[in-house]
DSSP file (Angstrom, degrees, kcal/mol; ACC not computed):
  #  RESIDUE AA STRUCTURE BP1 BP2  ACC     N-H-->O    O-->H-N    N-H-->O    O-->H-N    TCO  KAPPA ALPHA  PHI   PSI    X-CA   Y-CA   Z-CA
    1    1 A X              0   0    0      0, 0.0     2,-0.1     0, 0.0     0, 0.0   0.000 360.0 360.0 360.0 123.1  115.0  117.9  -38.4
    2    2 A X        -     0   0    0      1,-0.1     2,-0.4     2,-0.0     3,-0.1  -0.373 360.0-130.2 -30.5 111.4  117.4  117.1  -35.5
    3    3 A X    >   -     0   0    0      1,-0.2     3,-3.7    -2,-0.1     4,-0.1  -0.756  12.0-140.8 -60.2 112.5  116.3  114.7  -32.9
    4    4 A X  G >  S+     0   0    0     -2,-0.4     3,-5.5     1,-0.2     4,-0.4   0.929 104.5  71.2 -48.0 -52.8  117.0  116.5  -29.2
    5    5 A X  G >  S+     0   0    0      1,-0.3     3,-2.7     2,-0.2    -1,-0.2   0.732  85.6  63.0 -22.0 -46.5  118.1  113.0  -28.2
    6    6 A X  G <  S+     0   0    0     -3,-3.7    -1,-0.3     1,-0.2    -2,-0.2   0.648 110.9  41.3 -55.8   0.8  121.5  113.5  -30.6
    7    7 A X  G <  S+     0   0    0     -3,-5.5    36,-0.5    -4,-0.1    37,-0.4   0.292  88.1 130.6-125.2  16.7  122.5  116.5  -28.0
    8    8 A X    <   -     0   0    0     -3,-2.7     3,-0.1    -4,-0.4    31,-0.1  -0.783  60.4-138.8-102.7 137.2  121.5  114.8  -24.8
    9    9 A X  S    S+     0   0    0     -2,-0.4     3,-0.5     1,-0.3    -1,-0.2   0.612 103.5  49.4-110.8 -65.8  124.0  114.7  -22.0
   10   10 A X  S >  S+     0   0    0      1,-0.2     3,-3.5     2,-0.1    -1,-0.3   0.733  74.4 113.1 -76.2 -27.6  123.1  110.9  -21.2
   11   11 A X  T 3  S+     0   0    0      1,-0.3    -1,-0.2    -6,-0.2    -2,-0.1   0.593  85.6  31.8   8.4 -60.2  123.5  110.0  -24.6
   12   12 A X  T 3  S+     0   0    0     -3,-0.5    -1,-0.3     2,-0.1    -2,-0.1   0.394 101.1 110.1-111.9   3.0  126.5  107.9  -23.8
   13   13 A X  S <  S-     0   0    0     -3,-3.5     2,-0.5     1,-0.1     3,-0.0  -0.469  83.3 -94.4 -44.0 132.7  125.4  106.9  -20.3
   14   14 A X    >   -     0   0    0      1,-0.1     3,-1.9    -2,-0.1     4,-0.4  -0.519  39.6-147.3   6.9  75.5  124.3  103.6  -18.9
   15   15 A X  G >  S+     0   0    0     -2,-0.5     3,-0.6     1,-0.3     4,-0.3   0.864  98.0  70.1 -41.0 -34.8  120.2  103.8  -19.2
   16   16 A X  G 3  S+     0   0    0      1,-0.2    -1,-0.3     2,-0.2    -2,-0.0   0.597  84.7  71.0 -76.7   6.2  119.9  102.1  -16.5
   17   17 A X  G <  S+     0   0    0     -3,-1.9     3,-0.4     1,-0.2    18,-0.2   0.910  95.0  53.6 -21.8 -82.6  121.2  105.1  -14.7
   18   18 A X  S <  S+     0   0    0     -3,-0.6    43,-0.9    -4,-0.4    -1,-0.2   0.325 105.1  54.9 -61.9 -17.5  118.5  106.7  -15.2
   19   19 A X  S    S-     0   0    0     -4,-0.3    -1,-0.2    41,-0.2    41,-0.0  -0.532  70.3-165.3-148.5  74.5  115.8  103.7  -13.6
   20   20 A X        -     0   0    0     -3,-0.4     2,-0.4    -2,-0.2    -3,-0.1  -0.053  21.6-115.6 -59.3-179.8  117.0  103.2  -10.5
   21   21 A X  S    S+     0   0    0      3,-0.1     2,-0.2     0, 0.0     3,-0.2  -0.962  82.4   7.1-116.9  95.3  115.5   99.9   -8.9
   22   22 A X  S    S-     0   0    0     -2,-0.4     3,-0.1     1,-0.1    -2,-0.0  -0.565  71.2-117.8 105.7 179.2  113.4  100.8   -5.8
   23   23 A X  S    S+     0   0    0     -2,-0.2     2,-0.3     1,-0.0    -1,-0.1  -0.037  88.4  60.7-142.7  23.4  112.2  104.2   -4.5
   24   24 A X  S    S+     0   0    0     -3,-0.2     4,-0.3     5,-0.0     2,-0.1  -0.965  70.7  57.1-162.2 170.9  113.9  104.2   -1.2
   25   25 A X  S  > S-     0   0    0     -2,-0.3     4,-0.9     2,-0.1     2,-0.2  -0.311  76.0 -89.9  70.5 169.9  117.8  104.1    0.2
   26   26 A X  T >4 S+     0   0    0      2,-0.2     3,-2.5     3,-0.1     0, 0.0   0.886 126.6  53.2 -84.1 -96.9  121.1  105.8   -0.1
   27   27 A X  T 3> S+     0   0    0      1,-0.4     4,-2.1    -2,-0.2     5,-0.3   0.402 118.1  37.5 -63.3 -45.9  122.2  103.8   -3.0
   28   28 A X  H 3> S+     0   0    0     -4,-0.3     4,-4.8     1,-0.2    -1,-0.4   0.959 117.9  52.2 -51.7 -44.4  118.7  104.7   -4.9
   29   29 A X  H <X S+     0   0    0     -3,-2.5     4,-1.6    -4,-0.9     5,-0.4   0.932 111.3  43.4 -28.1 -86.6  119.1  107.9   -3.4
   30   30 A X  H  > S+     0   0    0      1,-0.2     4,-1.6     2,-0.2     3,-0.3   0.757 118.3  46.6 -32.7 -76.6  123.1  108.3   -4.9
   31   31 A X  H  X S+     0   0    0     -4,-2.1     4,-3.7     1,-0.3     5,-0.5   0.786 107.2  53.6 -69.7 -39.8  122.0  106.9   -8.4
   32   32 A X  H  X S+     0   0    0     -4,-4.8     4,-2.7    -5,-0.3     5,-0.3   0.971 116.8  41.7 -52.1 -63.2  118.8  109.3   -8.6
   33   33 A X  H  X S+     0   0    0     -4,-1.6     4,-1.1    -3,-0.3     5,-0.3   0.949 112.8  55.4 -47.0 -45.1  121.6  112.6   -7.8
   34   34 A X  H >X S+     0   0    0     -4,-1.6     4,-2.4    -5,-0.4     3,-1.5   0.999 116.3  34.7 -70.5 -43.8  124.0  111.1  -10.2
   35   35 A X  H 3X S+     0   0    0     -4,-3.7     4,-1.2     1,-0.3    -2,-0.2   0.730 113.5  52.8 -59.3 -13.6  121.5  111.0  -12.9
   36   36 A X  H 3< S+     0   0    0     -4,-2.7    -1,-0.3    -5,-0.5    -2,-0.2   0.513 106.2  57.1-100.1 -16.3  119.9  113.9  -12.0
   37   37 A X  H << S+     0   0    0     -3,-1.5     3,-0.5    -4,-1.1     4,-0.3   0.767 110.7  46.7 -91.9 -42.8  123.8  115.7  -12.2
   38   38 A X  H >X S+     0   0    0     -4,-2.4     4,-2.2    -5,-0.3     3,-2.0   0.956 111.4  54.7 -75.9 -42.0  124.2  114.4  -16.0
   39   39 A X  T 3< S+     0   0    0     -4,-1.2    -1,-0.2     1,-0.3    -2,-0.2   0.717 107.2  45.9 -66.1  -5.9  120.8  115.8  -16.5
   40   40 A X  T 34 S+     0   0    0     -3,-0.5    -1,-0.3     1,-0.1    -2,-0.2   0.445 108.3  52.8-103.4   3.8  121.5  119.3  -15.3
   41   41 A X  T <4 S+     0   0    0     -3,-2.0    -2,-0.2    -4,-0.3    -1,-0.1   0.428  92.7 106.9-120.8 -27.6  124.8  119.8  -17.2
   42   42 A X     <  -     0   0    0     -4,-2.2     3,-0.2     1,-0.1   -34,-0.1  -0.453  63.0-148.2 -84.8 160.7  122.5  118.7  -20.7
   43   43 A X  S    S+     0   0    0    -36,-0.5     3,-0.3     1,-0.2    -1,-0.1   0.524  97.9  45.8 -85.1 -24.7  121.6  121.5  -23.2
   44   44 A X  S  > S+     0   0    0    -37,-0.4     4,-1.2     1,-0.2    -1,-0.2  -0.093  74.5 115.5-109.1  34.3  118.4  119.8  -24.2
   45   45 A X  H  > S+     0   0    0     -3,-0.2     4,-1.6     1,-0.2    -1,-0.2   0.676  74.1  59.5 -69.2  -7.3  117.1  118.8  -20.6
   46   46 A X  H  > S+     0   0    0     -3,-0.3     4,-1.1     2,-0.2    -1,-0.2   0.921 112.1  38.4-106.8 -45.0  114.2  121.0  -21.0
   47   47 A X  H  > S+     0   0    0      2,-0.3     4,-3.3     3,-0.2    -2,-0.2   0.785 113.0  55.6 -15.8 -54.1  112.9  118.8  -24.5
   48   48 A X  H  X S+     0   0    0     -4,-1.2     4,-2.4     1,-0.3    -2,-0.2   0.933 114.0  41.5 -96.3 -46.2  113.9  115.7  -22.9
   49   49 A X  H  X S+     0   0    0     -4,-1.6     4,-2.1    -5,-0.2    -1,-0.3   0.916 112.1  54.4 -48.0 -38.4  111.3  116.9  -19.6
   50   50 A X  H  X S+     0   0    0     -4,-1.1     4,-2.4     1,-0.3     5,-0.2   0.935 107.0  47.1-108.0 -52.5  108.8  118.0  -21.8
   51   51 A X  H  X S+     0   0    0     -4,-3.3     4,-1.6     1,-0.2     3,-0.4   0.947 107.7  61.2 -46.7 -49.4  108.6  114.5  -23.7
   52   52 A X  H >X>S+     0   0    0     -4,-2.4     5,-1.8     1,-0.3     3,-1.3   0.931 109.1  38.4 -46.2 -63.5  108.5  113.0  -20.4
   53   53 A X  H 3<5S+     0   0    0     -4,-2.1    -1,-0.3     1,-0.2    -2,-0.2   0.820 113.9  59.6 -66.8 -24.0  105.1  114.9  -19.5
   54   54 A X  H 3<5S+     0   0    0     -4,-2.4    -1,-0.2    -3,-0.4    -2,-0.2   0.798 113.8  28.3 -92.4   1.5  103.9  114.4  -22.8
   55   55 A X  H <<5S-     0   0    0     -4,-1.6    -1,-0.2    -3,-1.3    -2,-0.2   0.214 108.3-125.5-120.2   6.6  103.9  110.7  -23.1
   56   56 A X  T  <5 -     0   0    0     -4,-0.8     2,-0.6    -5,-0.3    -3,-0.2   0.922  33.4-166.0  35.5  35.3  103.3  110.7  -19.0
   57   57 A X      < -     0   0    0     -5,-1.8    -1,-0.2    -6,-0.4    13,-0.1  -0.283   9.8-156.4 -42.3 115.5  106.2  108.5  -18.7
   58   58 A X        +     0   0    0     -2,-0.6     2,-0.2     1,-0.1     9,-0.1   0.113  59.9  57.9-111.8  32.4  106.0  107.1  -15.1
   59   59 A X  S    S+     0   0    0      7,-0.1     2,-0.3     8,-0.0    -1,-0.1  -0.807  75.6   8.5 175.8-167.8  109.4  106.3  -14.5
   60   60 A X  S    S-     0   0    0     -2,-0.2     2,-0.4    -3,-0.1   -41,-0.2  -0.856  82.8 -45.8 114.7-175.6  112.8  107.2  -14.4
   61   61 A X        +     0   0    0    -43,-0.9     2,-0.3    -2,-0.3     5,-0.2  -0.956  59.3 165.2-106.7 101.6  114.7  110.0  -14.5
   62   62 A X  B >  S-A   65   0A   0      3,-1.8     2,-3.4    -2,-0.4     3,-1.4  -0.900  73.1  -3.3-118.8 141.8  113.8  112.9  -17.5
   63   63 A X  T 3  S-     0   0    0     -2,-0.3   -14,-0.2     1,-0.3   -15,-0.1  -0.106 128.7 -63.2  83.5 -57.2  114.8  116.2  -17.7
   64   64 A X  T 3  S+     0   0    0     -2,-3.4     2,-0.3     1,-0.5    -1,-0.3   0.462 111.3 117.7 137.2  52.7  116.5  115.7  -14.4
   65   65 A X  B <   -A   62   0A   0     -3,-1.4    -3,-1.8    20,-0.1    -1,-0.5  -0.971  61.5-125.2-152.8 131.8  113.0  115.0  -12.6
   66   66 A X     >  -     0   0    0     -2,-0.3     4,-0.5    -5,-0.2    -5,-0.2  -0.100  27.9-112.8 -52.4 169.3  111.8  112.0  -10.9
   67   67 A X  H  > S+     0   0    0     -7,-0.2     4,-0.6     2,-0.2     5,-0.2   0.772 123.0  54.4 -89.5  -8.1  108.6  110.5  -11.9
   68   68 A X  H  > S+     0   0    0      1,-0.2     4,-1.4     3,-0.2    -1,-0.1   0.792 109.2  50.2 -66.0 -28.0  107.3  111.6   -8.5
   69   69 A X  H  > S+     0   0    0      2,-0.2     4,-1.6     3,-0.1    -1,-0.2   0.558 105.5  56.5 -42.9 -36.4  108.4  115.0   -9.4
   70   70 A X  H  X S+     0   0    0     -4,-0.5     4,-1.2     2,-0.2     5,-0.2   0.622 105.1  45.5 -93.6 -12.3  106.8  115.0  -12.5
   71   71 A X  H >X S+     0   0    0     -4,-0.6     4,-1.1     2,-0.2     3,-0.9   0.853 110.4  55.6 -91.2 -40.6  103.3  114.2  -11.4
   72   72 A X  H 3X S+     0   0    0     -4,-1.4     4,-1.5     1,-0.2    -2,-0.2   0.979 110.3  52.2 -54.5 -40.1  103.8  116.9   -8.6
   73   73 A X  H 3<>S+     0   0    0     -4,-1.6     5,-1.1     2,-0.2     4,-0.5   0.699 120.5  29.7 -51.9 -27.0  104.7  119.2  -11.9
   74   74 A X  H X<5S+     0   0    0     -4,-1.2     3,-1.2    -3,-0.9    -2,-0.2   0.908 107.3  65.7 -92.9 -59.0  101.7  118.5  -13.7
   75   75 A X  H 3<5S+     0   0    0     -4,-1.1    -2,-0.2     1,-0.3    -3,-0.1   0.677 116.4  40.2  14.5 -69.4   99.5  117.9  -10.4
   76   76 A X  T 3<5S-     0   0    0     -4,-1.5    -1,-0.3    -5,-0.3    -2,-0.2   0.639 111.0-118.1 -93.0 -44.3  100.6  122.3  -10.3
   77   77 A X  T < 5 +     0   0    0     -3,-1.2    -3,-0.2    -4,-0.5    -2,-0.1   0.296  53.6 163.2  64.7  18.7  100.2  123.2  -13.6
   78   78 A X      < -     0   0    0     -5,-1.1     2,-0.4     1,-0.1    -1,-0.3  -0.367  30.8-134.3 -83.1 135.4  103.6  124.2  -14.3
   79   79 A X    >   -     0   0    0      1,-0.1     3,-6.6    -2,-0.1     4,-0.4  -0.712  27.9-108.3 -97.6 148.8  105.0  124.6  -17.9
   80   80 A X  G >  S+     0   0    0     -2,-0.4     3,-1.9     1,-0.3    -1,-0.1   0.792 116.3  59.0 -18.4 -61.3  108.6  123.1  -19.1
   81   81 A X  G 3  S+     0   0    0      1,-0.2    -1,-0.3   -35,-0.0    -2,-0.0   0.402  99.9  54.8 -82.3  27.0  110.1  126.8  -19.3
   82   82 A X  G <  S+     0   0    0     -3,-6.6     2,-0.3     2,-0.0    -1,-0.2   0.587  87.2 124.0-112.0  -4.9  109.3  127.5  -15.7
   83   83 A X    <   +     0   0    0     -3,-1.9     2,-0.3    -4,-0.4     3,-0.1  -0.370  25.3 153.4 -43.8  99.2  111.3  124.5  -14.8
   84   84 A X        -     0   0    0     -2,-0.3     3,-0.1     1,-0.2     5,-0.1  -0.814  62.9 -70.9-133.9 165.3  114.4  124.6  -12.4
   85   85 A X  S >  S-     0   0    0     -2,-0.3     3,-0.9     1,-0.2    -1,-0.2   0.174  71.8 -93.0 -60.6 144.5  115.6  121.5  -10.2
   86   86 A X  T 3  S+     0   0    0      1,-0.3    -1,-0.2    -3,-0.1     3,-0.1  -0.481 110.2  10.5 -72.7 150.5  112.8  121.0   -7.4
   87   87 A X  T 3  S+     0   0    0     -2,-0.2     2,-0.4     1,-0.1    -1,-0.3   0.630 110.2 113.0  61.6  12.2  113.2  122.4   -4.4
   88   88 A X    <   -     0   0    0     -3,-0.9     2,-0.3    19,-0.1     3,-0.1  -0.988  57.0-143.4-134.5 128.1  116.4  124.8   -5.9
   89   89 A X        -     0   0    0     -2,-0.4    -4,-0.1     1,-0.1    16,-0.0  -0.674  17.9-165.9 -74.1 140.7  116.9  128.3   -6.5
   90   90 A X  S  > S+     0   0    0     -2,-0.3     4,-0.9     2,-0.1    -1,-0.1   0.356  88.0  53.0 -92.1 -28.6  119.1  128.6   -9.9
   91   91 A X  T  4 S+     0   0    0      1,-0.2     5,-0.2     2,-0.2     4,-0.2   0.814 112.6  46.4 -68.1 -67.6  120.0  132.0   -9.7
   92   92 A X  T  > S+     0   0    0      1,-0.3     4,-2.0     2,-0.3     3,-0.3   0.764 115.3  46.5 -59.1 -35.7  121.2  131.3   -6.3
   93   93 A X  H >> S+     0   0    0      1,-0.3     4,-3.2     2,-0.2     3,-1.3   0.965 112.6  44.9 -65.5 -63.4  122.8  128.5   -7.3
   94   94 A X  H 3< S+     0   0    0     -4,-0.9    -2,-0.3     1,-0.2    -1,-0.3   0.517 109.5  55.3 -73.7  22.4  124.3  129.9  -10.0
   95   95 A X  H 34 S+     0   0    0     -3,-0.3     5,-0.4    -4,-0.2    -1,-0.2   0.057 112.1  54.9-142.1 -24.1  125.3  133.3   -7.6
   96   96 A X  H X< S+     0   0    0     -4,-2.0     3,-1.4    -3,-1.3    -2,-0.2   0.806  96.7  54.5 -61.9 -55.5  127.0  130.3   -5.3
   97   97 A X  T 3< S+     0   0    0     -4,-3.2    -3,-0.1     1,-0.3    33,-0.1   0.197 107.2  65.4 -93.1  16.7  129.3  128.6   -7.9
   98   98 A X  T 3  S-     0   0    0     -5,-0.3    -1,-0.3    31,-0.2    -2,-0.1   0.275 119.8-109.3 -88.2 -10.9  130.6  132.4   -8.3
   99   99 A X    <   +     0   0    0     -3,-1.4    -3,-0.1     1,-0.1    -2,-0.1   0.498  65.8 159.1 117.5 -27.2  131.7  132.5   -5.5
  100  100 A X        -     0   0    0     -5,-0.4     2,-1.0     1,-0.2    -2,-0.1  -0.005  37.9-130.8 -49.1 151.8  128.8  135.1   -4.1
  101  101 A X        +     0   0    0     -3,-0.0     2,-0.3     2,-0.0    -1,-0.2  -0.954  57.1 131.5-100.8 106.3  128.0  135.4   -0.3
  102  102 A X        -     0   0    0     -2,-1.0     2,-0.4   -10,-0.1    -6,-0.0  -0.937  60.3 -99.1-145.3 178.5  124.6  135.1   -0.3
  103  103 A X        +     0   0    0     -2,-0.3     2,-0.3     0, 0.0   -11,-0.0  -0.804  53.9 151.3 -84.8 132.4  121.8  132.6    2.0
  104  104 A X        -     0   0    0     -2,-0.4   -16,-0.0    -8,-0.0    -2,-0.0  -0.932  42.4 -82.5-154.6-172.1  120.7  129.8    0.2
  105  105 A X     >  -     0   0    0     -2,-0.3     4,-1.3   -18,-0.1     5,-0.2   0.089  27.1-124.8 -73.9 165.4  119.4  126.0    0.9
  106  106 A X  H  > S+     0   0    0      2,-0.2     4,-3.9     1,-0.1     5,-0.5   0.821 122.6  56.5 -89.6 -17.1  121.4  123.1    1.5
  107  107 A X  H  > S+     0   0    0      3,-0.2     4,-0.7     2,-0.2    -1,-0.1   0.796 113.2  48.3 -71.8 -38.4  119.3  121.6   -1.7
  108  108 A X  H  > S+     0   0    0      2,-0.2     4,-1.4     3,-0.1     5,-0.2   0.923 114.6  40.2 -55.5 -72.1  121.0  125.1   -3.4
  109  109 A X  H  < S+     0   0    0     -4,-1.3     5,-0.4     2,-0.2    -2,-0.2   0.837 114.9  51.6 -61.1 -48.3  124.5  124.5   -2.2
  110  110 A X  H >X S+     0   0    0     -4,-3.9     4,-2.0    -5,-0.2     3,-0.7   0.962 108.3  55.8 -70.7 -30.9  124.3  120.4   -2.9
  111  111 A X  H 3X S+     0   0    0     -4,-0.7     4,-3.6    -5,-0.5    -2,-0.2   0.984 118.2  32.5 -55.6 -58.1  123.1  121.4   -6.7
  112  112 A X  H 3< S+     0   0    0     -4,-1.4    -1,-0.2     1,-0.3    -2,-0.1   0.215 107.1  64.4-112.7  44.6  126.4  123.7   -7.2
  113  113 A X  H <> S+     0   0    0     -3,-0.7     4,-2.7    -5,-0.2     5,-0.3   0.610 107.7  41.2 -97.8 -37.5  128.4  121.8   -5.4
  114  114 A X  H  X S+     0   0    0     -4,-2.0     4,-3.6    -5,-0.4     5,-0.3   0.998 115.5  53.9 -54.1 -53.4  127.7  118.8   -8.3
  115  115 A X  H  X S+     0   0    0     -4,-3.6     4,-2.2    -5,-0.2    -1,-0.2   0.905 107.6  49.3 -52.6 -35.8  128.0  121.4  -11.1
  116  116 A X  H  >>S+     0   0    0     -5,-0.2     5,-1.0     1,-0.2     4,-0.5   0.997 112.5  43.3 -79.6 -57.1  131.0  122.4   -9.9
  117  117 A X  H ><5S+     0   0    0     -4,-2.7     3,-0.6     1,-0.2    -1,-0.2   0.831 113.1  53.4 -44.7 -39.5  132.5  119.0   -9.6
  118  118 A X  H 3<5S+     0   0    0     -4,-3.6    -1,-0.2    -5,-0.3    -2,-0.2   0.979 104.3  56.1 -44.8 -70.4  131.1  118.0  -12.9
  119  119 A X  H 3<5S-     0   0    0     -4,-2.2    -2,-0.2    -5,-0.3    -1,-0.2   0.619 127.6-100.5 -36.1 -11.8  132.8  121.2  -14.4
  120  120 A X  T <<5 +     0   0    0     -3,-0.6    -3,-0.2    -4,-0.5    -1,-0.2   0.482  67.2 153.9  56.6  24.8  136.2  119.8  -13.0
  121  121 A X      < -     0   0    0     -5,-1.0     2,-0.4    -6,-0.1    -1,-0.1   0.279  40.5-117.8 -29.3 165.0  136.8  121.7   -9.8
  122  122 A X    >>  -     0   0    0      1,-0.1     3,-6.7    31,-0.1     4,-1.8  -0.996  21.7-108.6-121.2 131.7  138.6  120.3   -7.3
  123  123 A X  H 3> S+     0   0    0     26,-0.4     4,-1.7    -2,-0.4     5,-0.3   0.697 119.2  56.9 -47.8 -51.6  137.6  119.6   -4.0
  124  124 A X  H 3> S+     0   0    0     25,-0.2     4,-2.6     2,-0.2    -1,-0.3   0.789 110.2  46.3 -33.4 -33.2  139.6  122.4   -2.6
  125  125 A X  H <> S+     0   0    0     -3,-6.7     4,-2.8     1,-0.2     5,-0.6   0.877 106.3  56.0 -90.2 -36.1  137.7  124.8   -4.9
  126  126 A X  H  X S+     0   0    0     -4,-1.8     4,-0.8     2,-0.2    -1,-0.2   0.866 102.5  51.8 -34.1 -60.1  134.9  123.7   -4.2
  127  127 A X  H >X>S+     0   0    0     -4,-1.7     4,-3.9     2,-0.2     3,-0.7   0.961 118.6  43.3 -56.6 -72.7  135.2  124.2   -0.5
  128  128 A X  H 3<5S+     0   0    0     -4,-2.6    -2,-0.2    -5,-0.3    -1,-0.2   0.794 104.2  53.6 -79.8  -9.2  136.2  127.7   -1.2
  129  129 A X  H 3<5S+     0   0    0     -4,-2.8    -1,-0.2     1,-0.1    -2,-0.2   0.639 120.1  36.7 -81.6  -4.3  134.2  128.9   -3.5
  130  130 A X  H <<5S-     0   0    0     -4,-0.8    -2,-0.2    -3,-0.7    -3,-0.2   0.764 103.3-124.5 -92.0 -22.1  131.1  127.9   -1.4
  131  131 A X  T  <5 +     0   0    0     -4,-3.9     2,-0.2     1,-0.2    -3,-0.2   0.990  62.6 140.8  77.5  63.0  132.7  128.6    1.7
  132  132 A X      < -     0   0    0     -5,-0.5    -1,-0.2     1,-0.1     2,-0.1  -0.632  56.1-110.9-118.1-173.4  132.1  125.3    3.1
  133  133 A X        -     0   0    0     -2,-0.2     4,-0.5     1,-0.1    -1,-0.1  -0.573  32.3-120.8 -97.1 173.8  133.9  122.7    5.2
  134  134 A X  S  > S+     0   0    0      2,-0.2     4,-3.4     1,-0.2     3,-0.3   0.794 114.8  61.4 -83.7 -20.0  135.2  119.3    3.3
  135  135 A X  T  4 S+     0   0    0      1,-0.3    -1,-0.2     2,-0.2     0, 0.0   0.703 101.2  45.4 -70.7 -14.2  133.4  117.7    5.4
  136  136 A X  T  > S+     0   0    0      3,-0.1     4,-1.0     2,-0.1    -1,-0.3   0.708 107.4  58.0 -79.3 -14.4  130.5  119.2    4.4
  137  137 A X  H >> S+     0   0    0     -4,-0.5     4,-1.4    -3,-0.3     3,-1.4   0.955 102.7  59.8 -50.8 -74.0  131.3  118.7    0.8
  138  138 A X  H 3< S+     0   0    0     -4,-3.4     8,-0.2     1,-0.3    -1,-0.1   0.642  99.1  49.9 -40.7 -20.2  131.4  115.4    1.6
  139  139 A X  H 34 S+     0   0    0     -5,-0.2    -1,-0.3     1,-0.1    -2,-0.2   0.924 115.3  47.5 -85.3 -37.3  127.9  115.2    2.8
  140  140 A X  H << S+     0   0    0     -3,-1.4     2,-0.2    -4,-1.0    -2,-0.2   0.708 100.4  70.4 -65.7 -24.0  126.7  117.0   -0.6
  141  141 A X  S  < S-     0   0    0     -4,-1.4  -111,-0.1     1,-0.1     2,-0.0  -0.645  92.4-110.3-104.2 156.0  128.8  114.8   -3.2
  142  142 A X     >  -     0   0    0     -2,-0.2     4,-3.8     1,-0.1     5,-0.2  -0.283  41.0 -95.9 -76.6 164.3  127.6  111.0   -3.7
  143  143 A X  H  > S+     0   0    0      2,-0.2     4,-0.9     1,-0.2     3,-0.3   0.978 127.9  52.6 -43.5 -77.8  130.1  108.5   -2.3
  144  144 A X  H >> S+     0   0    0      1,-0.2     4,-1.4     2,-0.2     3,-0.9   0.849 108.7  56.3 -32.2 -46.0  131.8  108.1   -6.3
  145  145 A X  H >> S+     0   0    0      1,-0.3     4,-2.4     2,-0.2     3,-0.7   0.949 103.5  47.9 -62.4 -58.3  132.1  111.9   -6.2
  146  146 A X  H 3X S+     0   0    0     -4,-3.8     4,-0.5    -3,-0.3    -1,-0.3   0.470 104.6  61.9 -70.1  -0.9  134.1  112.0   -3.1
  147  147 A X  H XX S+     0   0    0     -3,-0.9     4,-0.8    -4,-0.9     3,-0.5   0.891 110.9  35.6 -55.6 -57.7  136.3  109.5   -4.3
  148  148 A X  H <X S+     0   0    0     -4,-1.4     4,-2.7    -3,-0.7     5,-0.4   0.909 120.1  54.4 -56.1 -61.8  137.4  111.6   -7.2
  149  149 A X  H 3X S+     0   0    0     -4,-2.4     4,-1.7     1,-0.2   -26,-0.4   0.720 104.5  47.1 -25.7 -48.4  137.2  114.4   -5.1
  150  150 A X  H << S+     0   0    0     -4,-0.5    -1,-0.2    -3,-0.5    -2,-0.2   0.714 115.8  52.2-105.6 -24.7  139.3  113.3   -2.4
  151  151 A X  H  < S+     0   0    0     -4,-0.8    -2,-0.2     2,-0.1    -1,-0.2   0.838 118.8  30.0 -67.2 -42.8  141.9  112.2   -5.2
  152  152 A X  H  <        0   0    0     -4,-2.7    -2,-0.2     1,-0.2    -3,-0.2   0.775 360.0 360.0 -98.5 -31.8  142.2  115.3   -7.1
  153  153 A X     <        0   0    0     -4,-1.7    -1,-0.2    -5,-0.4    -3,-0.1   0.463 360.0 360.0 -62.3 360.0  141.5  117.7   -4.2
């Protein structure tokens, strides 16, 4: 039997990604959202959560969940396939990175503004398919991102 690990996202990532150092700052801040960006693009994030809760790992990033996230998830009772990003609508999200005029969160909007940059948009598309400013783009994408961003856009 296949180990989820061979299909996982971070696979060829840095681990230490993934355990930031401190729980407070931008910089922890940036690293948690960059990890948390490979962990929403993997096909087995929902596995790689689900070990997390079952071995009550207490820290890191799994699944694409803090470990403060993950005690509020168990804390609730919530199981692994009711899991979407905290605080984020996915339909909405995904219903933004179409392009859709619809209300959503800025926690909604910074979510497909990552996918989409992952995906290899361009800061221009980006902008329009959210109907944002770049300067608000800027505020959504980590410092590295808008580098790239600001290169390719």
């Amino acid at each position: 039997m296949t180990n989820w690990r061979d299909d996982a996202a971070c696979r060829d990532q840095d681990p230490e990604l993934f355990f930031p150092i401190g729980n407070q700052g931008q910089a922890t801040q940036d690293q948690i959202d960059e990890a948390k960006a490979v962990c929403w693009r993997c096909p087995v994030r929902a596995a790689c959560l689900q070990e997390a809760l079952d071995n009550g790992e207490d820290a890191g990033v799994w699944g694409g969940w803090t470990a403060a996230e993950r005690r509020e998830f168990r804390r609730t009772g919530r199981r692994v396939g009711d899991a979407a990003r905290p605080g984020v609508d996915e339909e909405r999200v995904a219903a933004l990175m179409r392009g859709a005029r619809i209300r959503s969160s800025r926690a909604d909007k910074k979510a497909a503004a990552q996918r989409l940059f992952a995906s290899g948009k361009t800061k221009t598309e980006i902008t329009r398919l959210l109907r944002i400013a770049g300067s608000t783009l800027n505020t959504l994408l980590t410092p590295e991102r808008q580098q790239r961003a600001v290169r390719v856009g």
